[in-house]
Each structure stands twice: as C-alpha cells, then as structure tokens.
C-alpha positions, 0 to 999 in steps of 0.5 A: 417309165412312169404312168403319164396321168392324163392317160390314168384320166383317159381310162378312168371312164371305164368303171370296173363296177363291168359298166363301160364306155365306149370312150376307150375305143382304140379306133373308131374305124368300122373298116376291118383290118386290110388282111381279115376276111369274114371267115379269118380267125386270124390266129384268133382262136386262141392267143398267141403263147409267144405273145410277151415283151421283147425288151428282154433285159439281163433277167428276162423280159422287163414289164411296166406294171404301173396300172392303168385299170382294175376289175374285180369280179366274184372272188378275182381281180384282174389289172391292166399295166402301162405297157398293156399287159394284163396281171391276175390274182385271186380265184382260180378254180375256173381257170378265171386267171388265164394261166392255163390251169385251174388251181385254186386261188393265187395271191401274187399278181400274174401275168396273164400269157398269150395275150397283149396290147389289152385296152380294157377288162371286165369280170364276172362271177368266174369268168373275165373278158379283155379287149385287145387293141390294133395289135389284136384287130379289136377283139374280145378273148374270154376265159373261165367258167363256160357252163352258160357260153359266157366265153362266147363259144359252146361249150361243147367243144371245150376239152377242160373241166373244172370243179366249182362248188363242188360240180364238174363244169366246162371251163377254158383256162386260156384267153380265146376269141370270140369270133364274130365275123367282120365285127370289131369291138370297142369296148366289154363288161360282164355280168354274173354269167352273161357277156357284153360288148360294144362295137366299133358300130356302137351296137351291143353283142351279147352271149351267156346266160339268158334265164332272166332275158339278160341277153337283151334278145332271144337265147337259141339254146338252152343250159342246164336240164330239169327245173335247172334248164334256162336259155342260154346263146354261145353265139354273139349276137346284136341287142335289136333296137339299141344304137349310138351306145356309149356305156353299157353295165352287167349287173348279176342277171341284168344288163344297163345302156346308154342308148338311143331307142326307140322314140328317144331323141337322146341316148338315155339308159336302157334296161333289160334281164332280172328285176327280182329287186327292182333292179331294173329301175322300171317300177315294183319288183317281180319275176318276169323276164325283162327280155326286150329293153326299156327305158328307166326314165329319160334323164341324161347320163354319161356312165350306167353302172351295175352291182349284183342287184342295184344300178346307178347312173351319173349325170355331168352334174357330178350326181348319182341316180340309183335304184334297186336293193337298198337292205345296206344303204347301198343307194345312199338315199336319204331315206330307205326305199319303197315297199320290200320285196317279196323276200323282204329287201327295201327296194326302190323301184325307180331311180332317185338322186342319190347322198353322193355329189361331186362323182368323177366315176364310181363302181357298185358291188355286191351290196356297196358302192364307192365313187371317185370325186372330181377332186380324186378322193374315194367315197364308200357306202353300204354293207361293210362287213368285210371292211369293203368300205375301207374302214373298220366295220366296229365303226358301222351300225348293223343290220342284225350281224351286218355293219353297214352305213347309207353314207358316202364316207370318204376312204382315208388314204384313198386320194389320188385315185383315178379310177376304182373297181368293186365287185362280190364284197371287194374295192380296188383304186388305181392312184395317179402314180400307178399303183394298185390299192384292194380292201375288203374279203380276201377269202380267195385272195383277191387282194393280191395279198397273203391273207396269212396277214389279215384280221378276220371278219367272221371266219373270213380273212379281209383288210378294212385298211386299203393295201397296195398289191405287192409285185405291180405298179412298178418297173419289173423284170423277170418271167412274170410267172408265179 
C-alpha cells in the first residue's frame, strides 16, 4: 500500500519541532469510551505485548513503514508508518526506544512492541510519548527516562534503573499509560523533561519537570535533593485558564499555546516556564520562573513551535514570528537582536517577523531551524556545525569554530516534503511517497544509519548530505525486531 498523499498533508500539521495541533484528533467526542469507568485502566498500565499485526505473511507479520510522521528528540528519533505502528532508532541508554531494554544506541529502525494504532508522537531529551487513537480509548503512553515524572507516574514505583551520563536513574523502557481518569486525549508534545498533552475538551494536562514553571501551574513535589532539588508533578494536571487550544510547544524549560485566556477575544500564543534567553518572547531575559502563562503579543497564528531556547509561531500568511536565542541566526531576522543576555546570547526579547515566507510548517532544534514551503520544499537556517541544515558546513561563516548561516536556504534534494522534524542538532523530512530522510549528528545514531559511513565533524560522525533511513518507508515482512 502506498501512502495516500492528502493524508501525509492531514498530518503535516503536527511539527516534530514537539509543537502540535489539535488537528489530529482521532474523535472530538468528550464522551469516554462506553466500557471505561473512572477507575478503568483498561489494560492500560502497560501496553499490550501481543499488540502486533495479524496479517501474517509467509515470514511473519507484513508492516506498512511508509511514514507519515517523525520526531526527533535529544539523541532519538521516532516515525509513525502508515498502518500505525511506530519505529525507533538512535539513543537508547534510557530505555527512549521502547524496546524493553536500555542498550546503548540502535541505528536500524525498530518497532516499538506493544503499542499500536499511534496517531502522533513527541520527544524529549530522553523520554518519548505517543498518543493512540480509538484502538486505545485516545490515550497517552510515555516512556524513558523518568528522573522528573516526565512519564506521568512517580518514579517510585519504577522497578528499572538506567545509567545517563554517568548516574543511576529511574527509567520505564516500555509504553506505559498515563492515567488520568475520564480524560481523553488529542493530541502531545514534550519538552526537555516536561510532558504535554491536549485534551479531547481542548484543555492542556501537563506533568514532569517544573524548575522553571514549565508546567504552567503549581508542581506538588519536588525532584532531586540539595541545590539540585526543583518542583516537579508525577501527576497530570490542567494548565488553569487556558481553553479552545489548538496547538501547543515544549521548548527545553518552556512551554508555547495557542489559546484563548484571559481578556482575549482570539486564541493567541500563550507562554510559560524559563525565559533565561528570552525565550518566552515577553520582554528582557531573566531568571524568574514564569509559572502562570501570558501572552506574547495578540497577533493571530495557526501552529507555535518551540526549539531548546527559541520560539516561533506561523500566521496563515505563509510568515514566521520568532523570538529568543539568536547567537546562530537561528531567528532568521534581518538583523541580530537586542542586547545579549547576561551570558553573552543575542537575544530578541519579543517576537518579530521573520527572513522565512511562504511556511506550510516548520520545527526548531537546539540552535536551527527548517520549514516547509507551501510549495513542499525545505528551508534551513542557523547553526550548522553538525550539517543540520543539509548542506556542507565548509559553505557556512563561523562564529568562532561554529558555521552558521541566518538564511533560510533551501535543502537541495528535499522536495516533496510534507512535514519535517529537528531536535538537539538534528533534521528528519518525511516526502510524499513515504519515505523517511535525516541529516546531521549522529553521534547516537539518530539517523537510523550506520555512522561507520560518515564523515566527521569535529570528533562527531554526522551527514550534511540528507539519507533516507534504511528499513522504513516501504512494505515489510518480518519480526520487526533488530
């Protein structure tokens, strides 16, 4: 089967950048399913094992990988296929793949076990959420790294450990529920260590870390112990005040909505969590904890997107607004910003129009960011020294060792595209026939290739030159395994 193009288009909505729209509601019915009960977990706590295809050729079960969606997250990357199954590859020393093990880092793709039916995916720096559609009574399943609750449940009761960066931390290396009872969900994104979720009510839930108010409410607990303690919730809770969302962004420490609120009489974006650099688009960087949203000007908008420590938000126009760190051109504005940050980062404290026009949709990753035409070409700008904007860095200026360039640039062979992803220092693209392209570092293997065939930048392996991903994006039988 191949991918049927207007639905590629129905999803190209949700940016992997982990800004989504509630566009990919599976149902917009609030009733819950006719057998849940508020109590129900409904073989929910943890996914069904047996979960897999029944379509069982001569060689096992036959999968449709023609890809229909890709996040990337800190050193991973996850794909949605056609027949809804989901396929990871890159970091797994937190369990982020799902797979059941923490192991290291995988380059061929892998399917994900026990979970099916997956309507859309978001990525944090080691941790990914899925939501499931009608199979799965639109729930949310987390997995990885669960140090700040970013998994939705207290880590307490998490029976596996898992070594990153050299600590022993709680860790859930298998898709397990997030319960919250009577609630159904439509859509998620993830920050840093923070989670977020729309509901079929267009509400916001969010749970994880809340050091720097990114929760958007008050934590219930707190994480860590010493100068490393911080509020942190393992349970799920409502963003107050914030209602009709349509899209909502987690950034590295803060959080992006289109809502309504307050005096507003139009959804307009909603910001909350760190503003270090500005990145809340609300005036001059500081240190305060931004717990309780606010708007960041009252211009209309149709997606918000967030990066480590910059925000965008696209009109219907076609035009980008941007704000936060721009030390890469990662802005794309016609000249730098304001006055640096107290660490040096040019920062532009409110948004402003940004060099990139005609944007179908776009994603924002560490320090770039790329968008999609209307007409289904991608456009990269910012840092480059990982070949994250799709071609040779050698092309670039530099910013001491860094090449970086404030231009959008269009990425050669990327046409076709319908909807594209960046995280950490990452691209991915899905095209129109369903297949899956990454570029960039892939020091972890995120770009579900050997890194044996690379060149190197600096002491990291990375492609400047855009790869499709080897095993997905085409009729498969087999186990599915690696």
């Amino acid at each position: 089967m191949r991918i049927v193009p207007s639905l590629l288009l129905t999803l190209s909505a949700a940016a992997a950048c982990c800004a989504v729209s509630a566009a990919c509601t599976k149902s917009n019915d609030d009733t819950p399913p006719a057998d849940a009960s508020p109590d129900a977990d409904a073989a929910g706590d943890a996914a069904d094992e047996n979960d897999q295809p029944v379509d069982a050729g001569p060689d096992g079960p036959v999968y449709d990988t023609h890809v229909i969606q890709v996040a990337t997250g800190g050193h991973h990357t996850c794909a949605i296929a056609a027949d809804h199954y989901l396929w990871c590859f890159g970091s797994n020393v937190a369990g982020e793949l799902g797979l059941g093990k923490s192991d290291g880092n995988i380059h061929a793709p892998a399917l994900v076990p026990g979970i099916s039916d997956v309507q859309a995916i978001a990525l944090g720096a080691h941790h990914t959420c899925a939501l499931t559609g009608d199979n799965g009574g639109n729930k949310v399943f987390c997995w990885g790294l669960n140090a700040q609750h970013q998994l939705g449940h207290d880590s307490s009761i998490d029976t596996t450990t898992c070594s990153v960066d050299g600590a022993s931390v709680p860790c859930n290396t298998s898709p397990t529920a997030v319960k919250v009872a009577g609630v159904l969900f439509s859509n998620v994104a993830a920050g840093g260590a923070h989670s977020l979720a729309i509901t079929s009510r267009k509400e916001i839930y969010t749970w994880g870390s809340n050091a720097l108010g990114q929760l958007g409410r008050v934590a219930d607990l707190t994480c860590g112990a010493g100068a490393s303690a911080s509020p942190c919730s393992a349970t799920p809770a409502v963003v107050p005040g914030l209602s009709s969302v349509s899209s909502v962004a987690g950034g590295g420490d803060q959080s992006y909505a289109i809502a309504l609120g307050g005096d507003a009489s139009a959804p307009i974006t909603w910001v909350w969590g760190g503003n270090g650099h500005g990145e809340l688009g609300i005036g001059a960087a500081d240190a305060t904890r931004h717990e309780t949203p606010a708007p960041n000007g009252d211009q209309a908008a149709v997606r918000v997107g967030a990066g480590t420590s910059h925000g965008c938000r696209a009109a219907s126009d076609g035009t980008l607004a941007c704000w936060g760190a721009d030390d890469f051109g990662q802005l794309s504005l016609a000249a730098d910003g304001g006055a640096p940050d107290d660490g040096g980062t040019p920062i532009v404290a409110s948004p402003r129009a940004s060099a990139a026009t005609d944007v179908g949709s776009f994603a924002l990753g560490g320090a770039h960011s790329c968008a999609v035409t209307r007409g289904r070409q991608v456009r990269c700008w910012g840092r480059n020294t990982l070949g994250q904007l799709g071609h040779d860095p050698a092309l670039d200026s530099r910013k001491g060792d860094d090449p970086y360039g404030p231009a959008p640039v269009d990425v050669t062979t990327m046409t076709t595209v319908v909807q594209i992803a960046a995280g950490g220092d990452v691209t991915c693209a899905v095209k129109v026939d369903g297949s899956l392209w990454c570029w960039g570092a892939n020091e972890s293997q995120q770009l579900g290739h050997d890194p044996a065939a690379d060149t190197t930048c600096g002491v990291v392996r990375c492609s400047f030159t855009p790869r499709p991903v080897p095993g997905i994006g085409t009729s498969y039988g087999g186990g599915g395994g690696y």
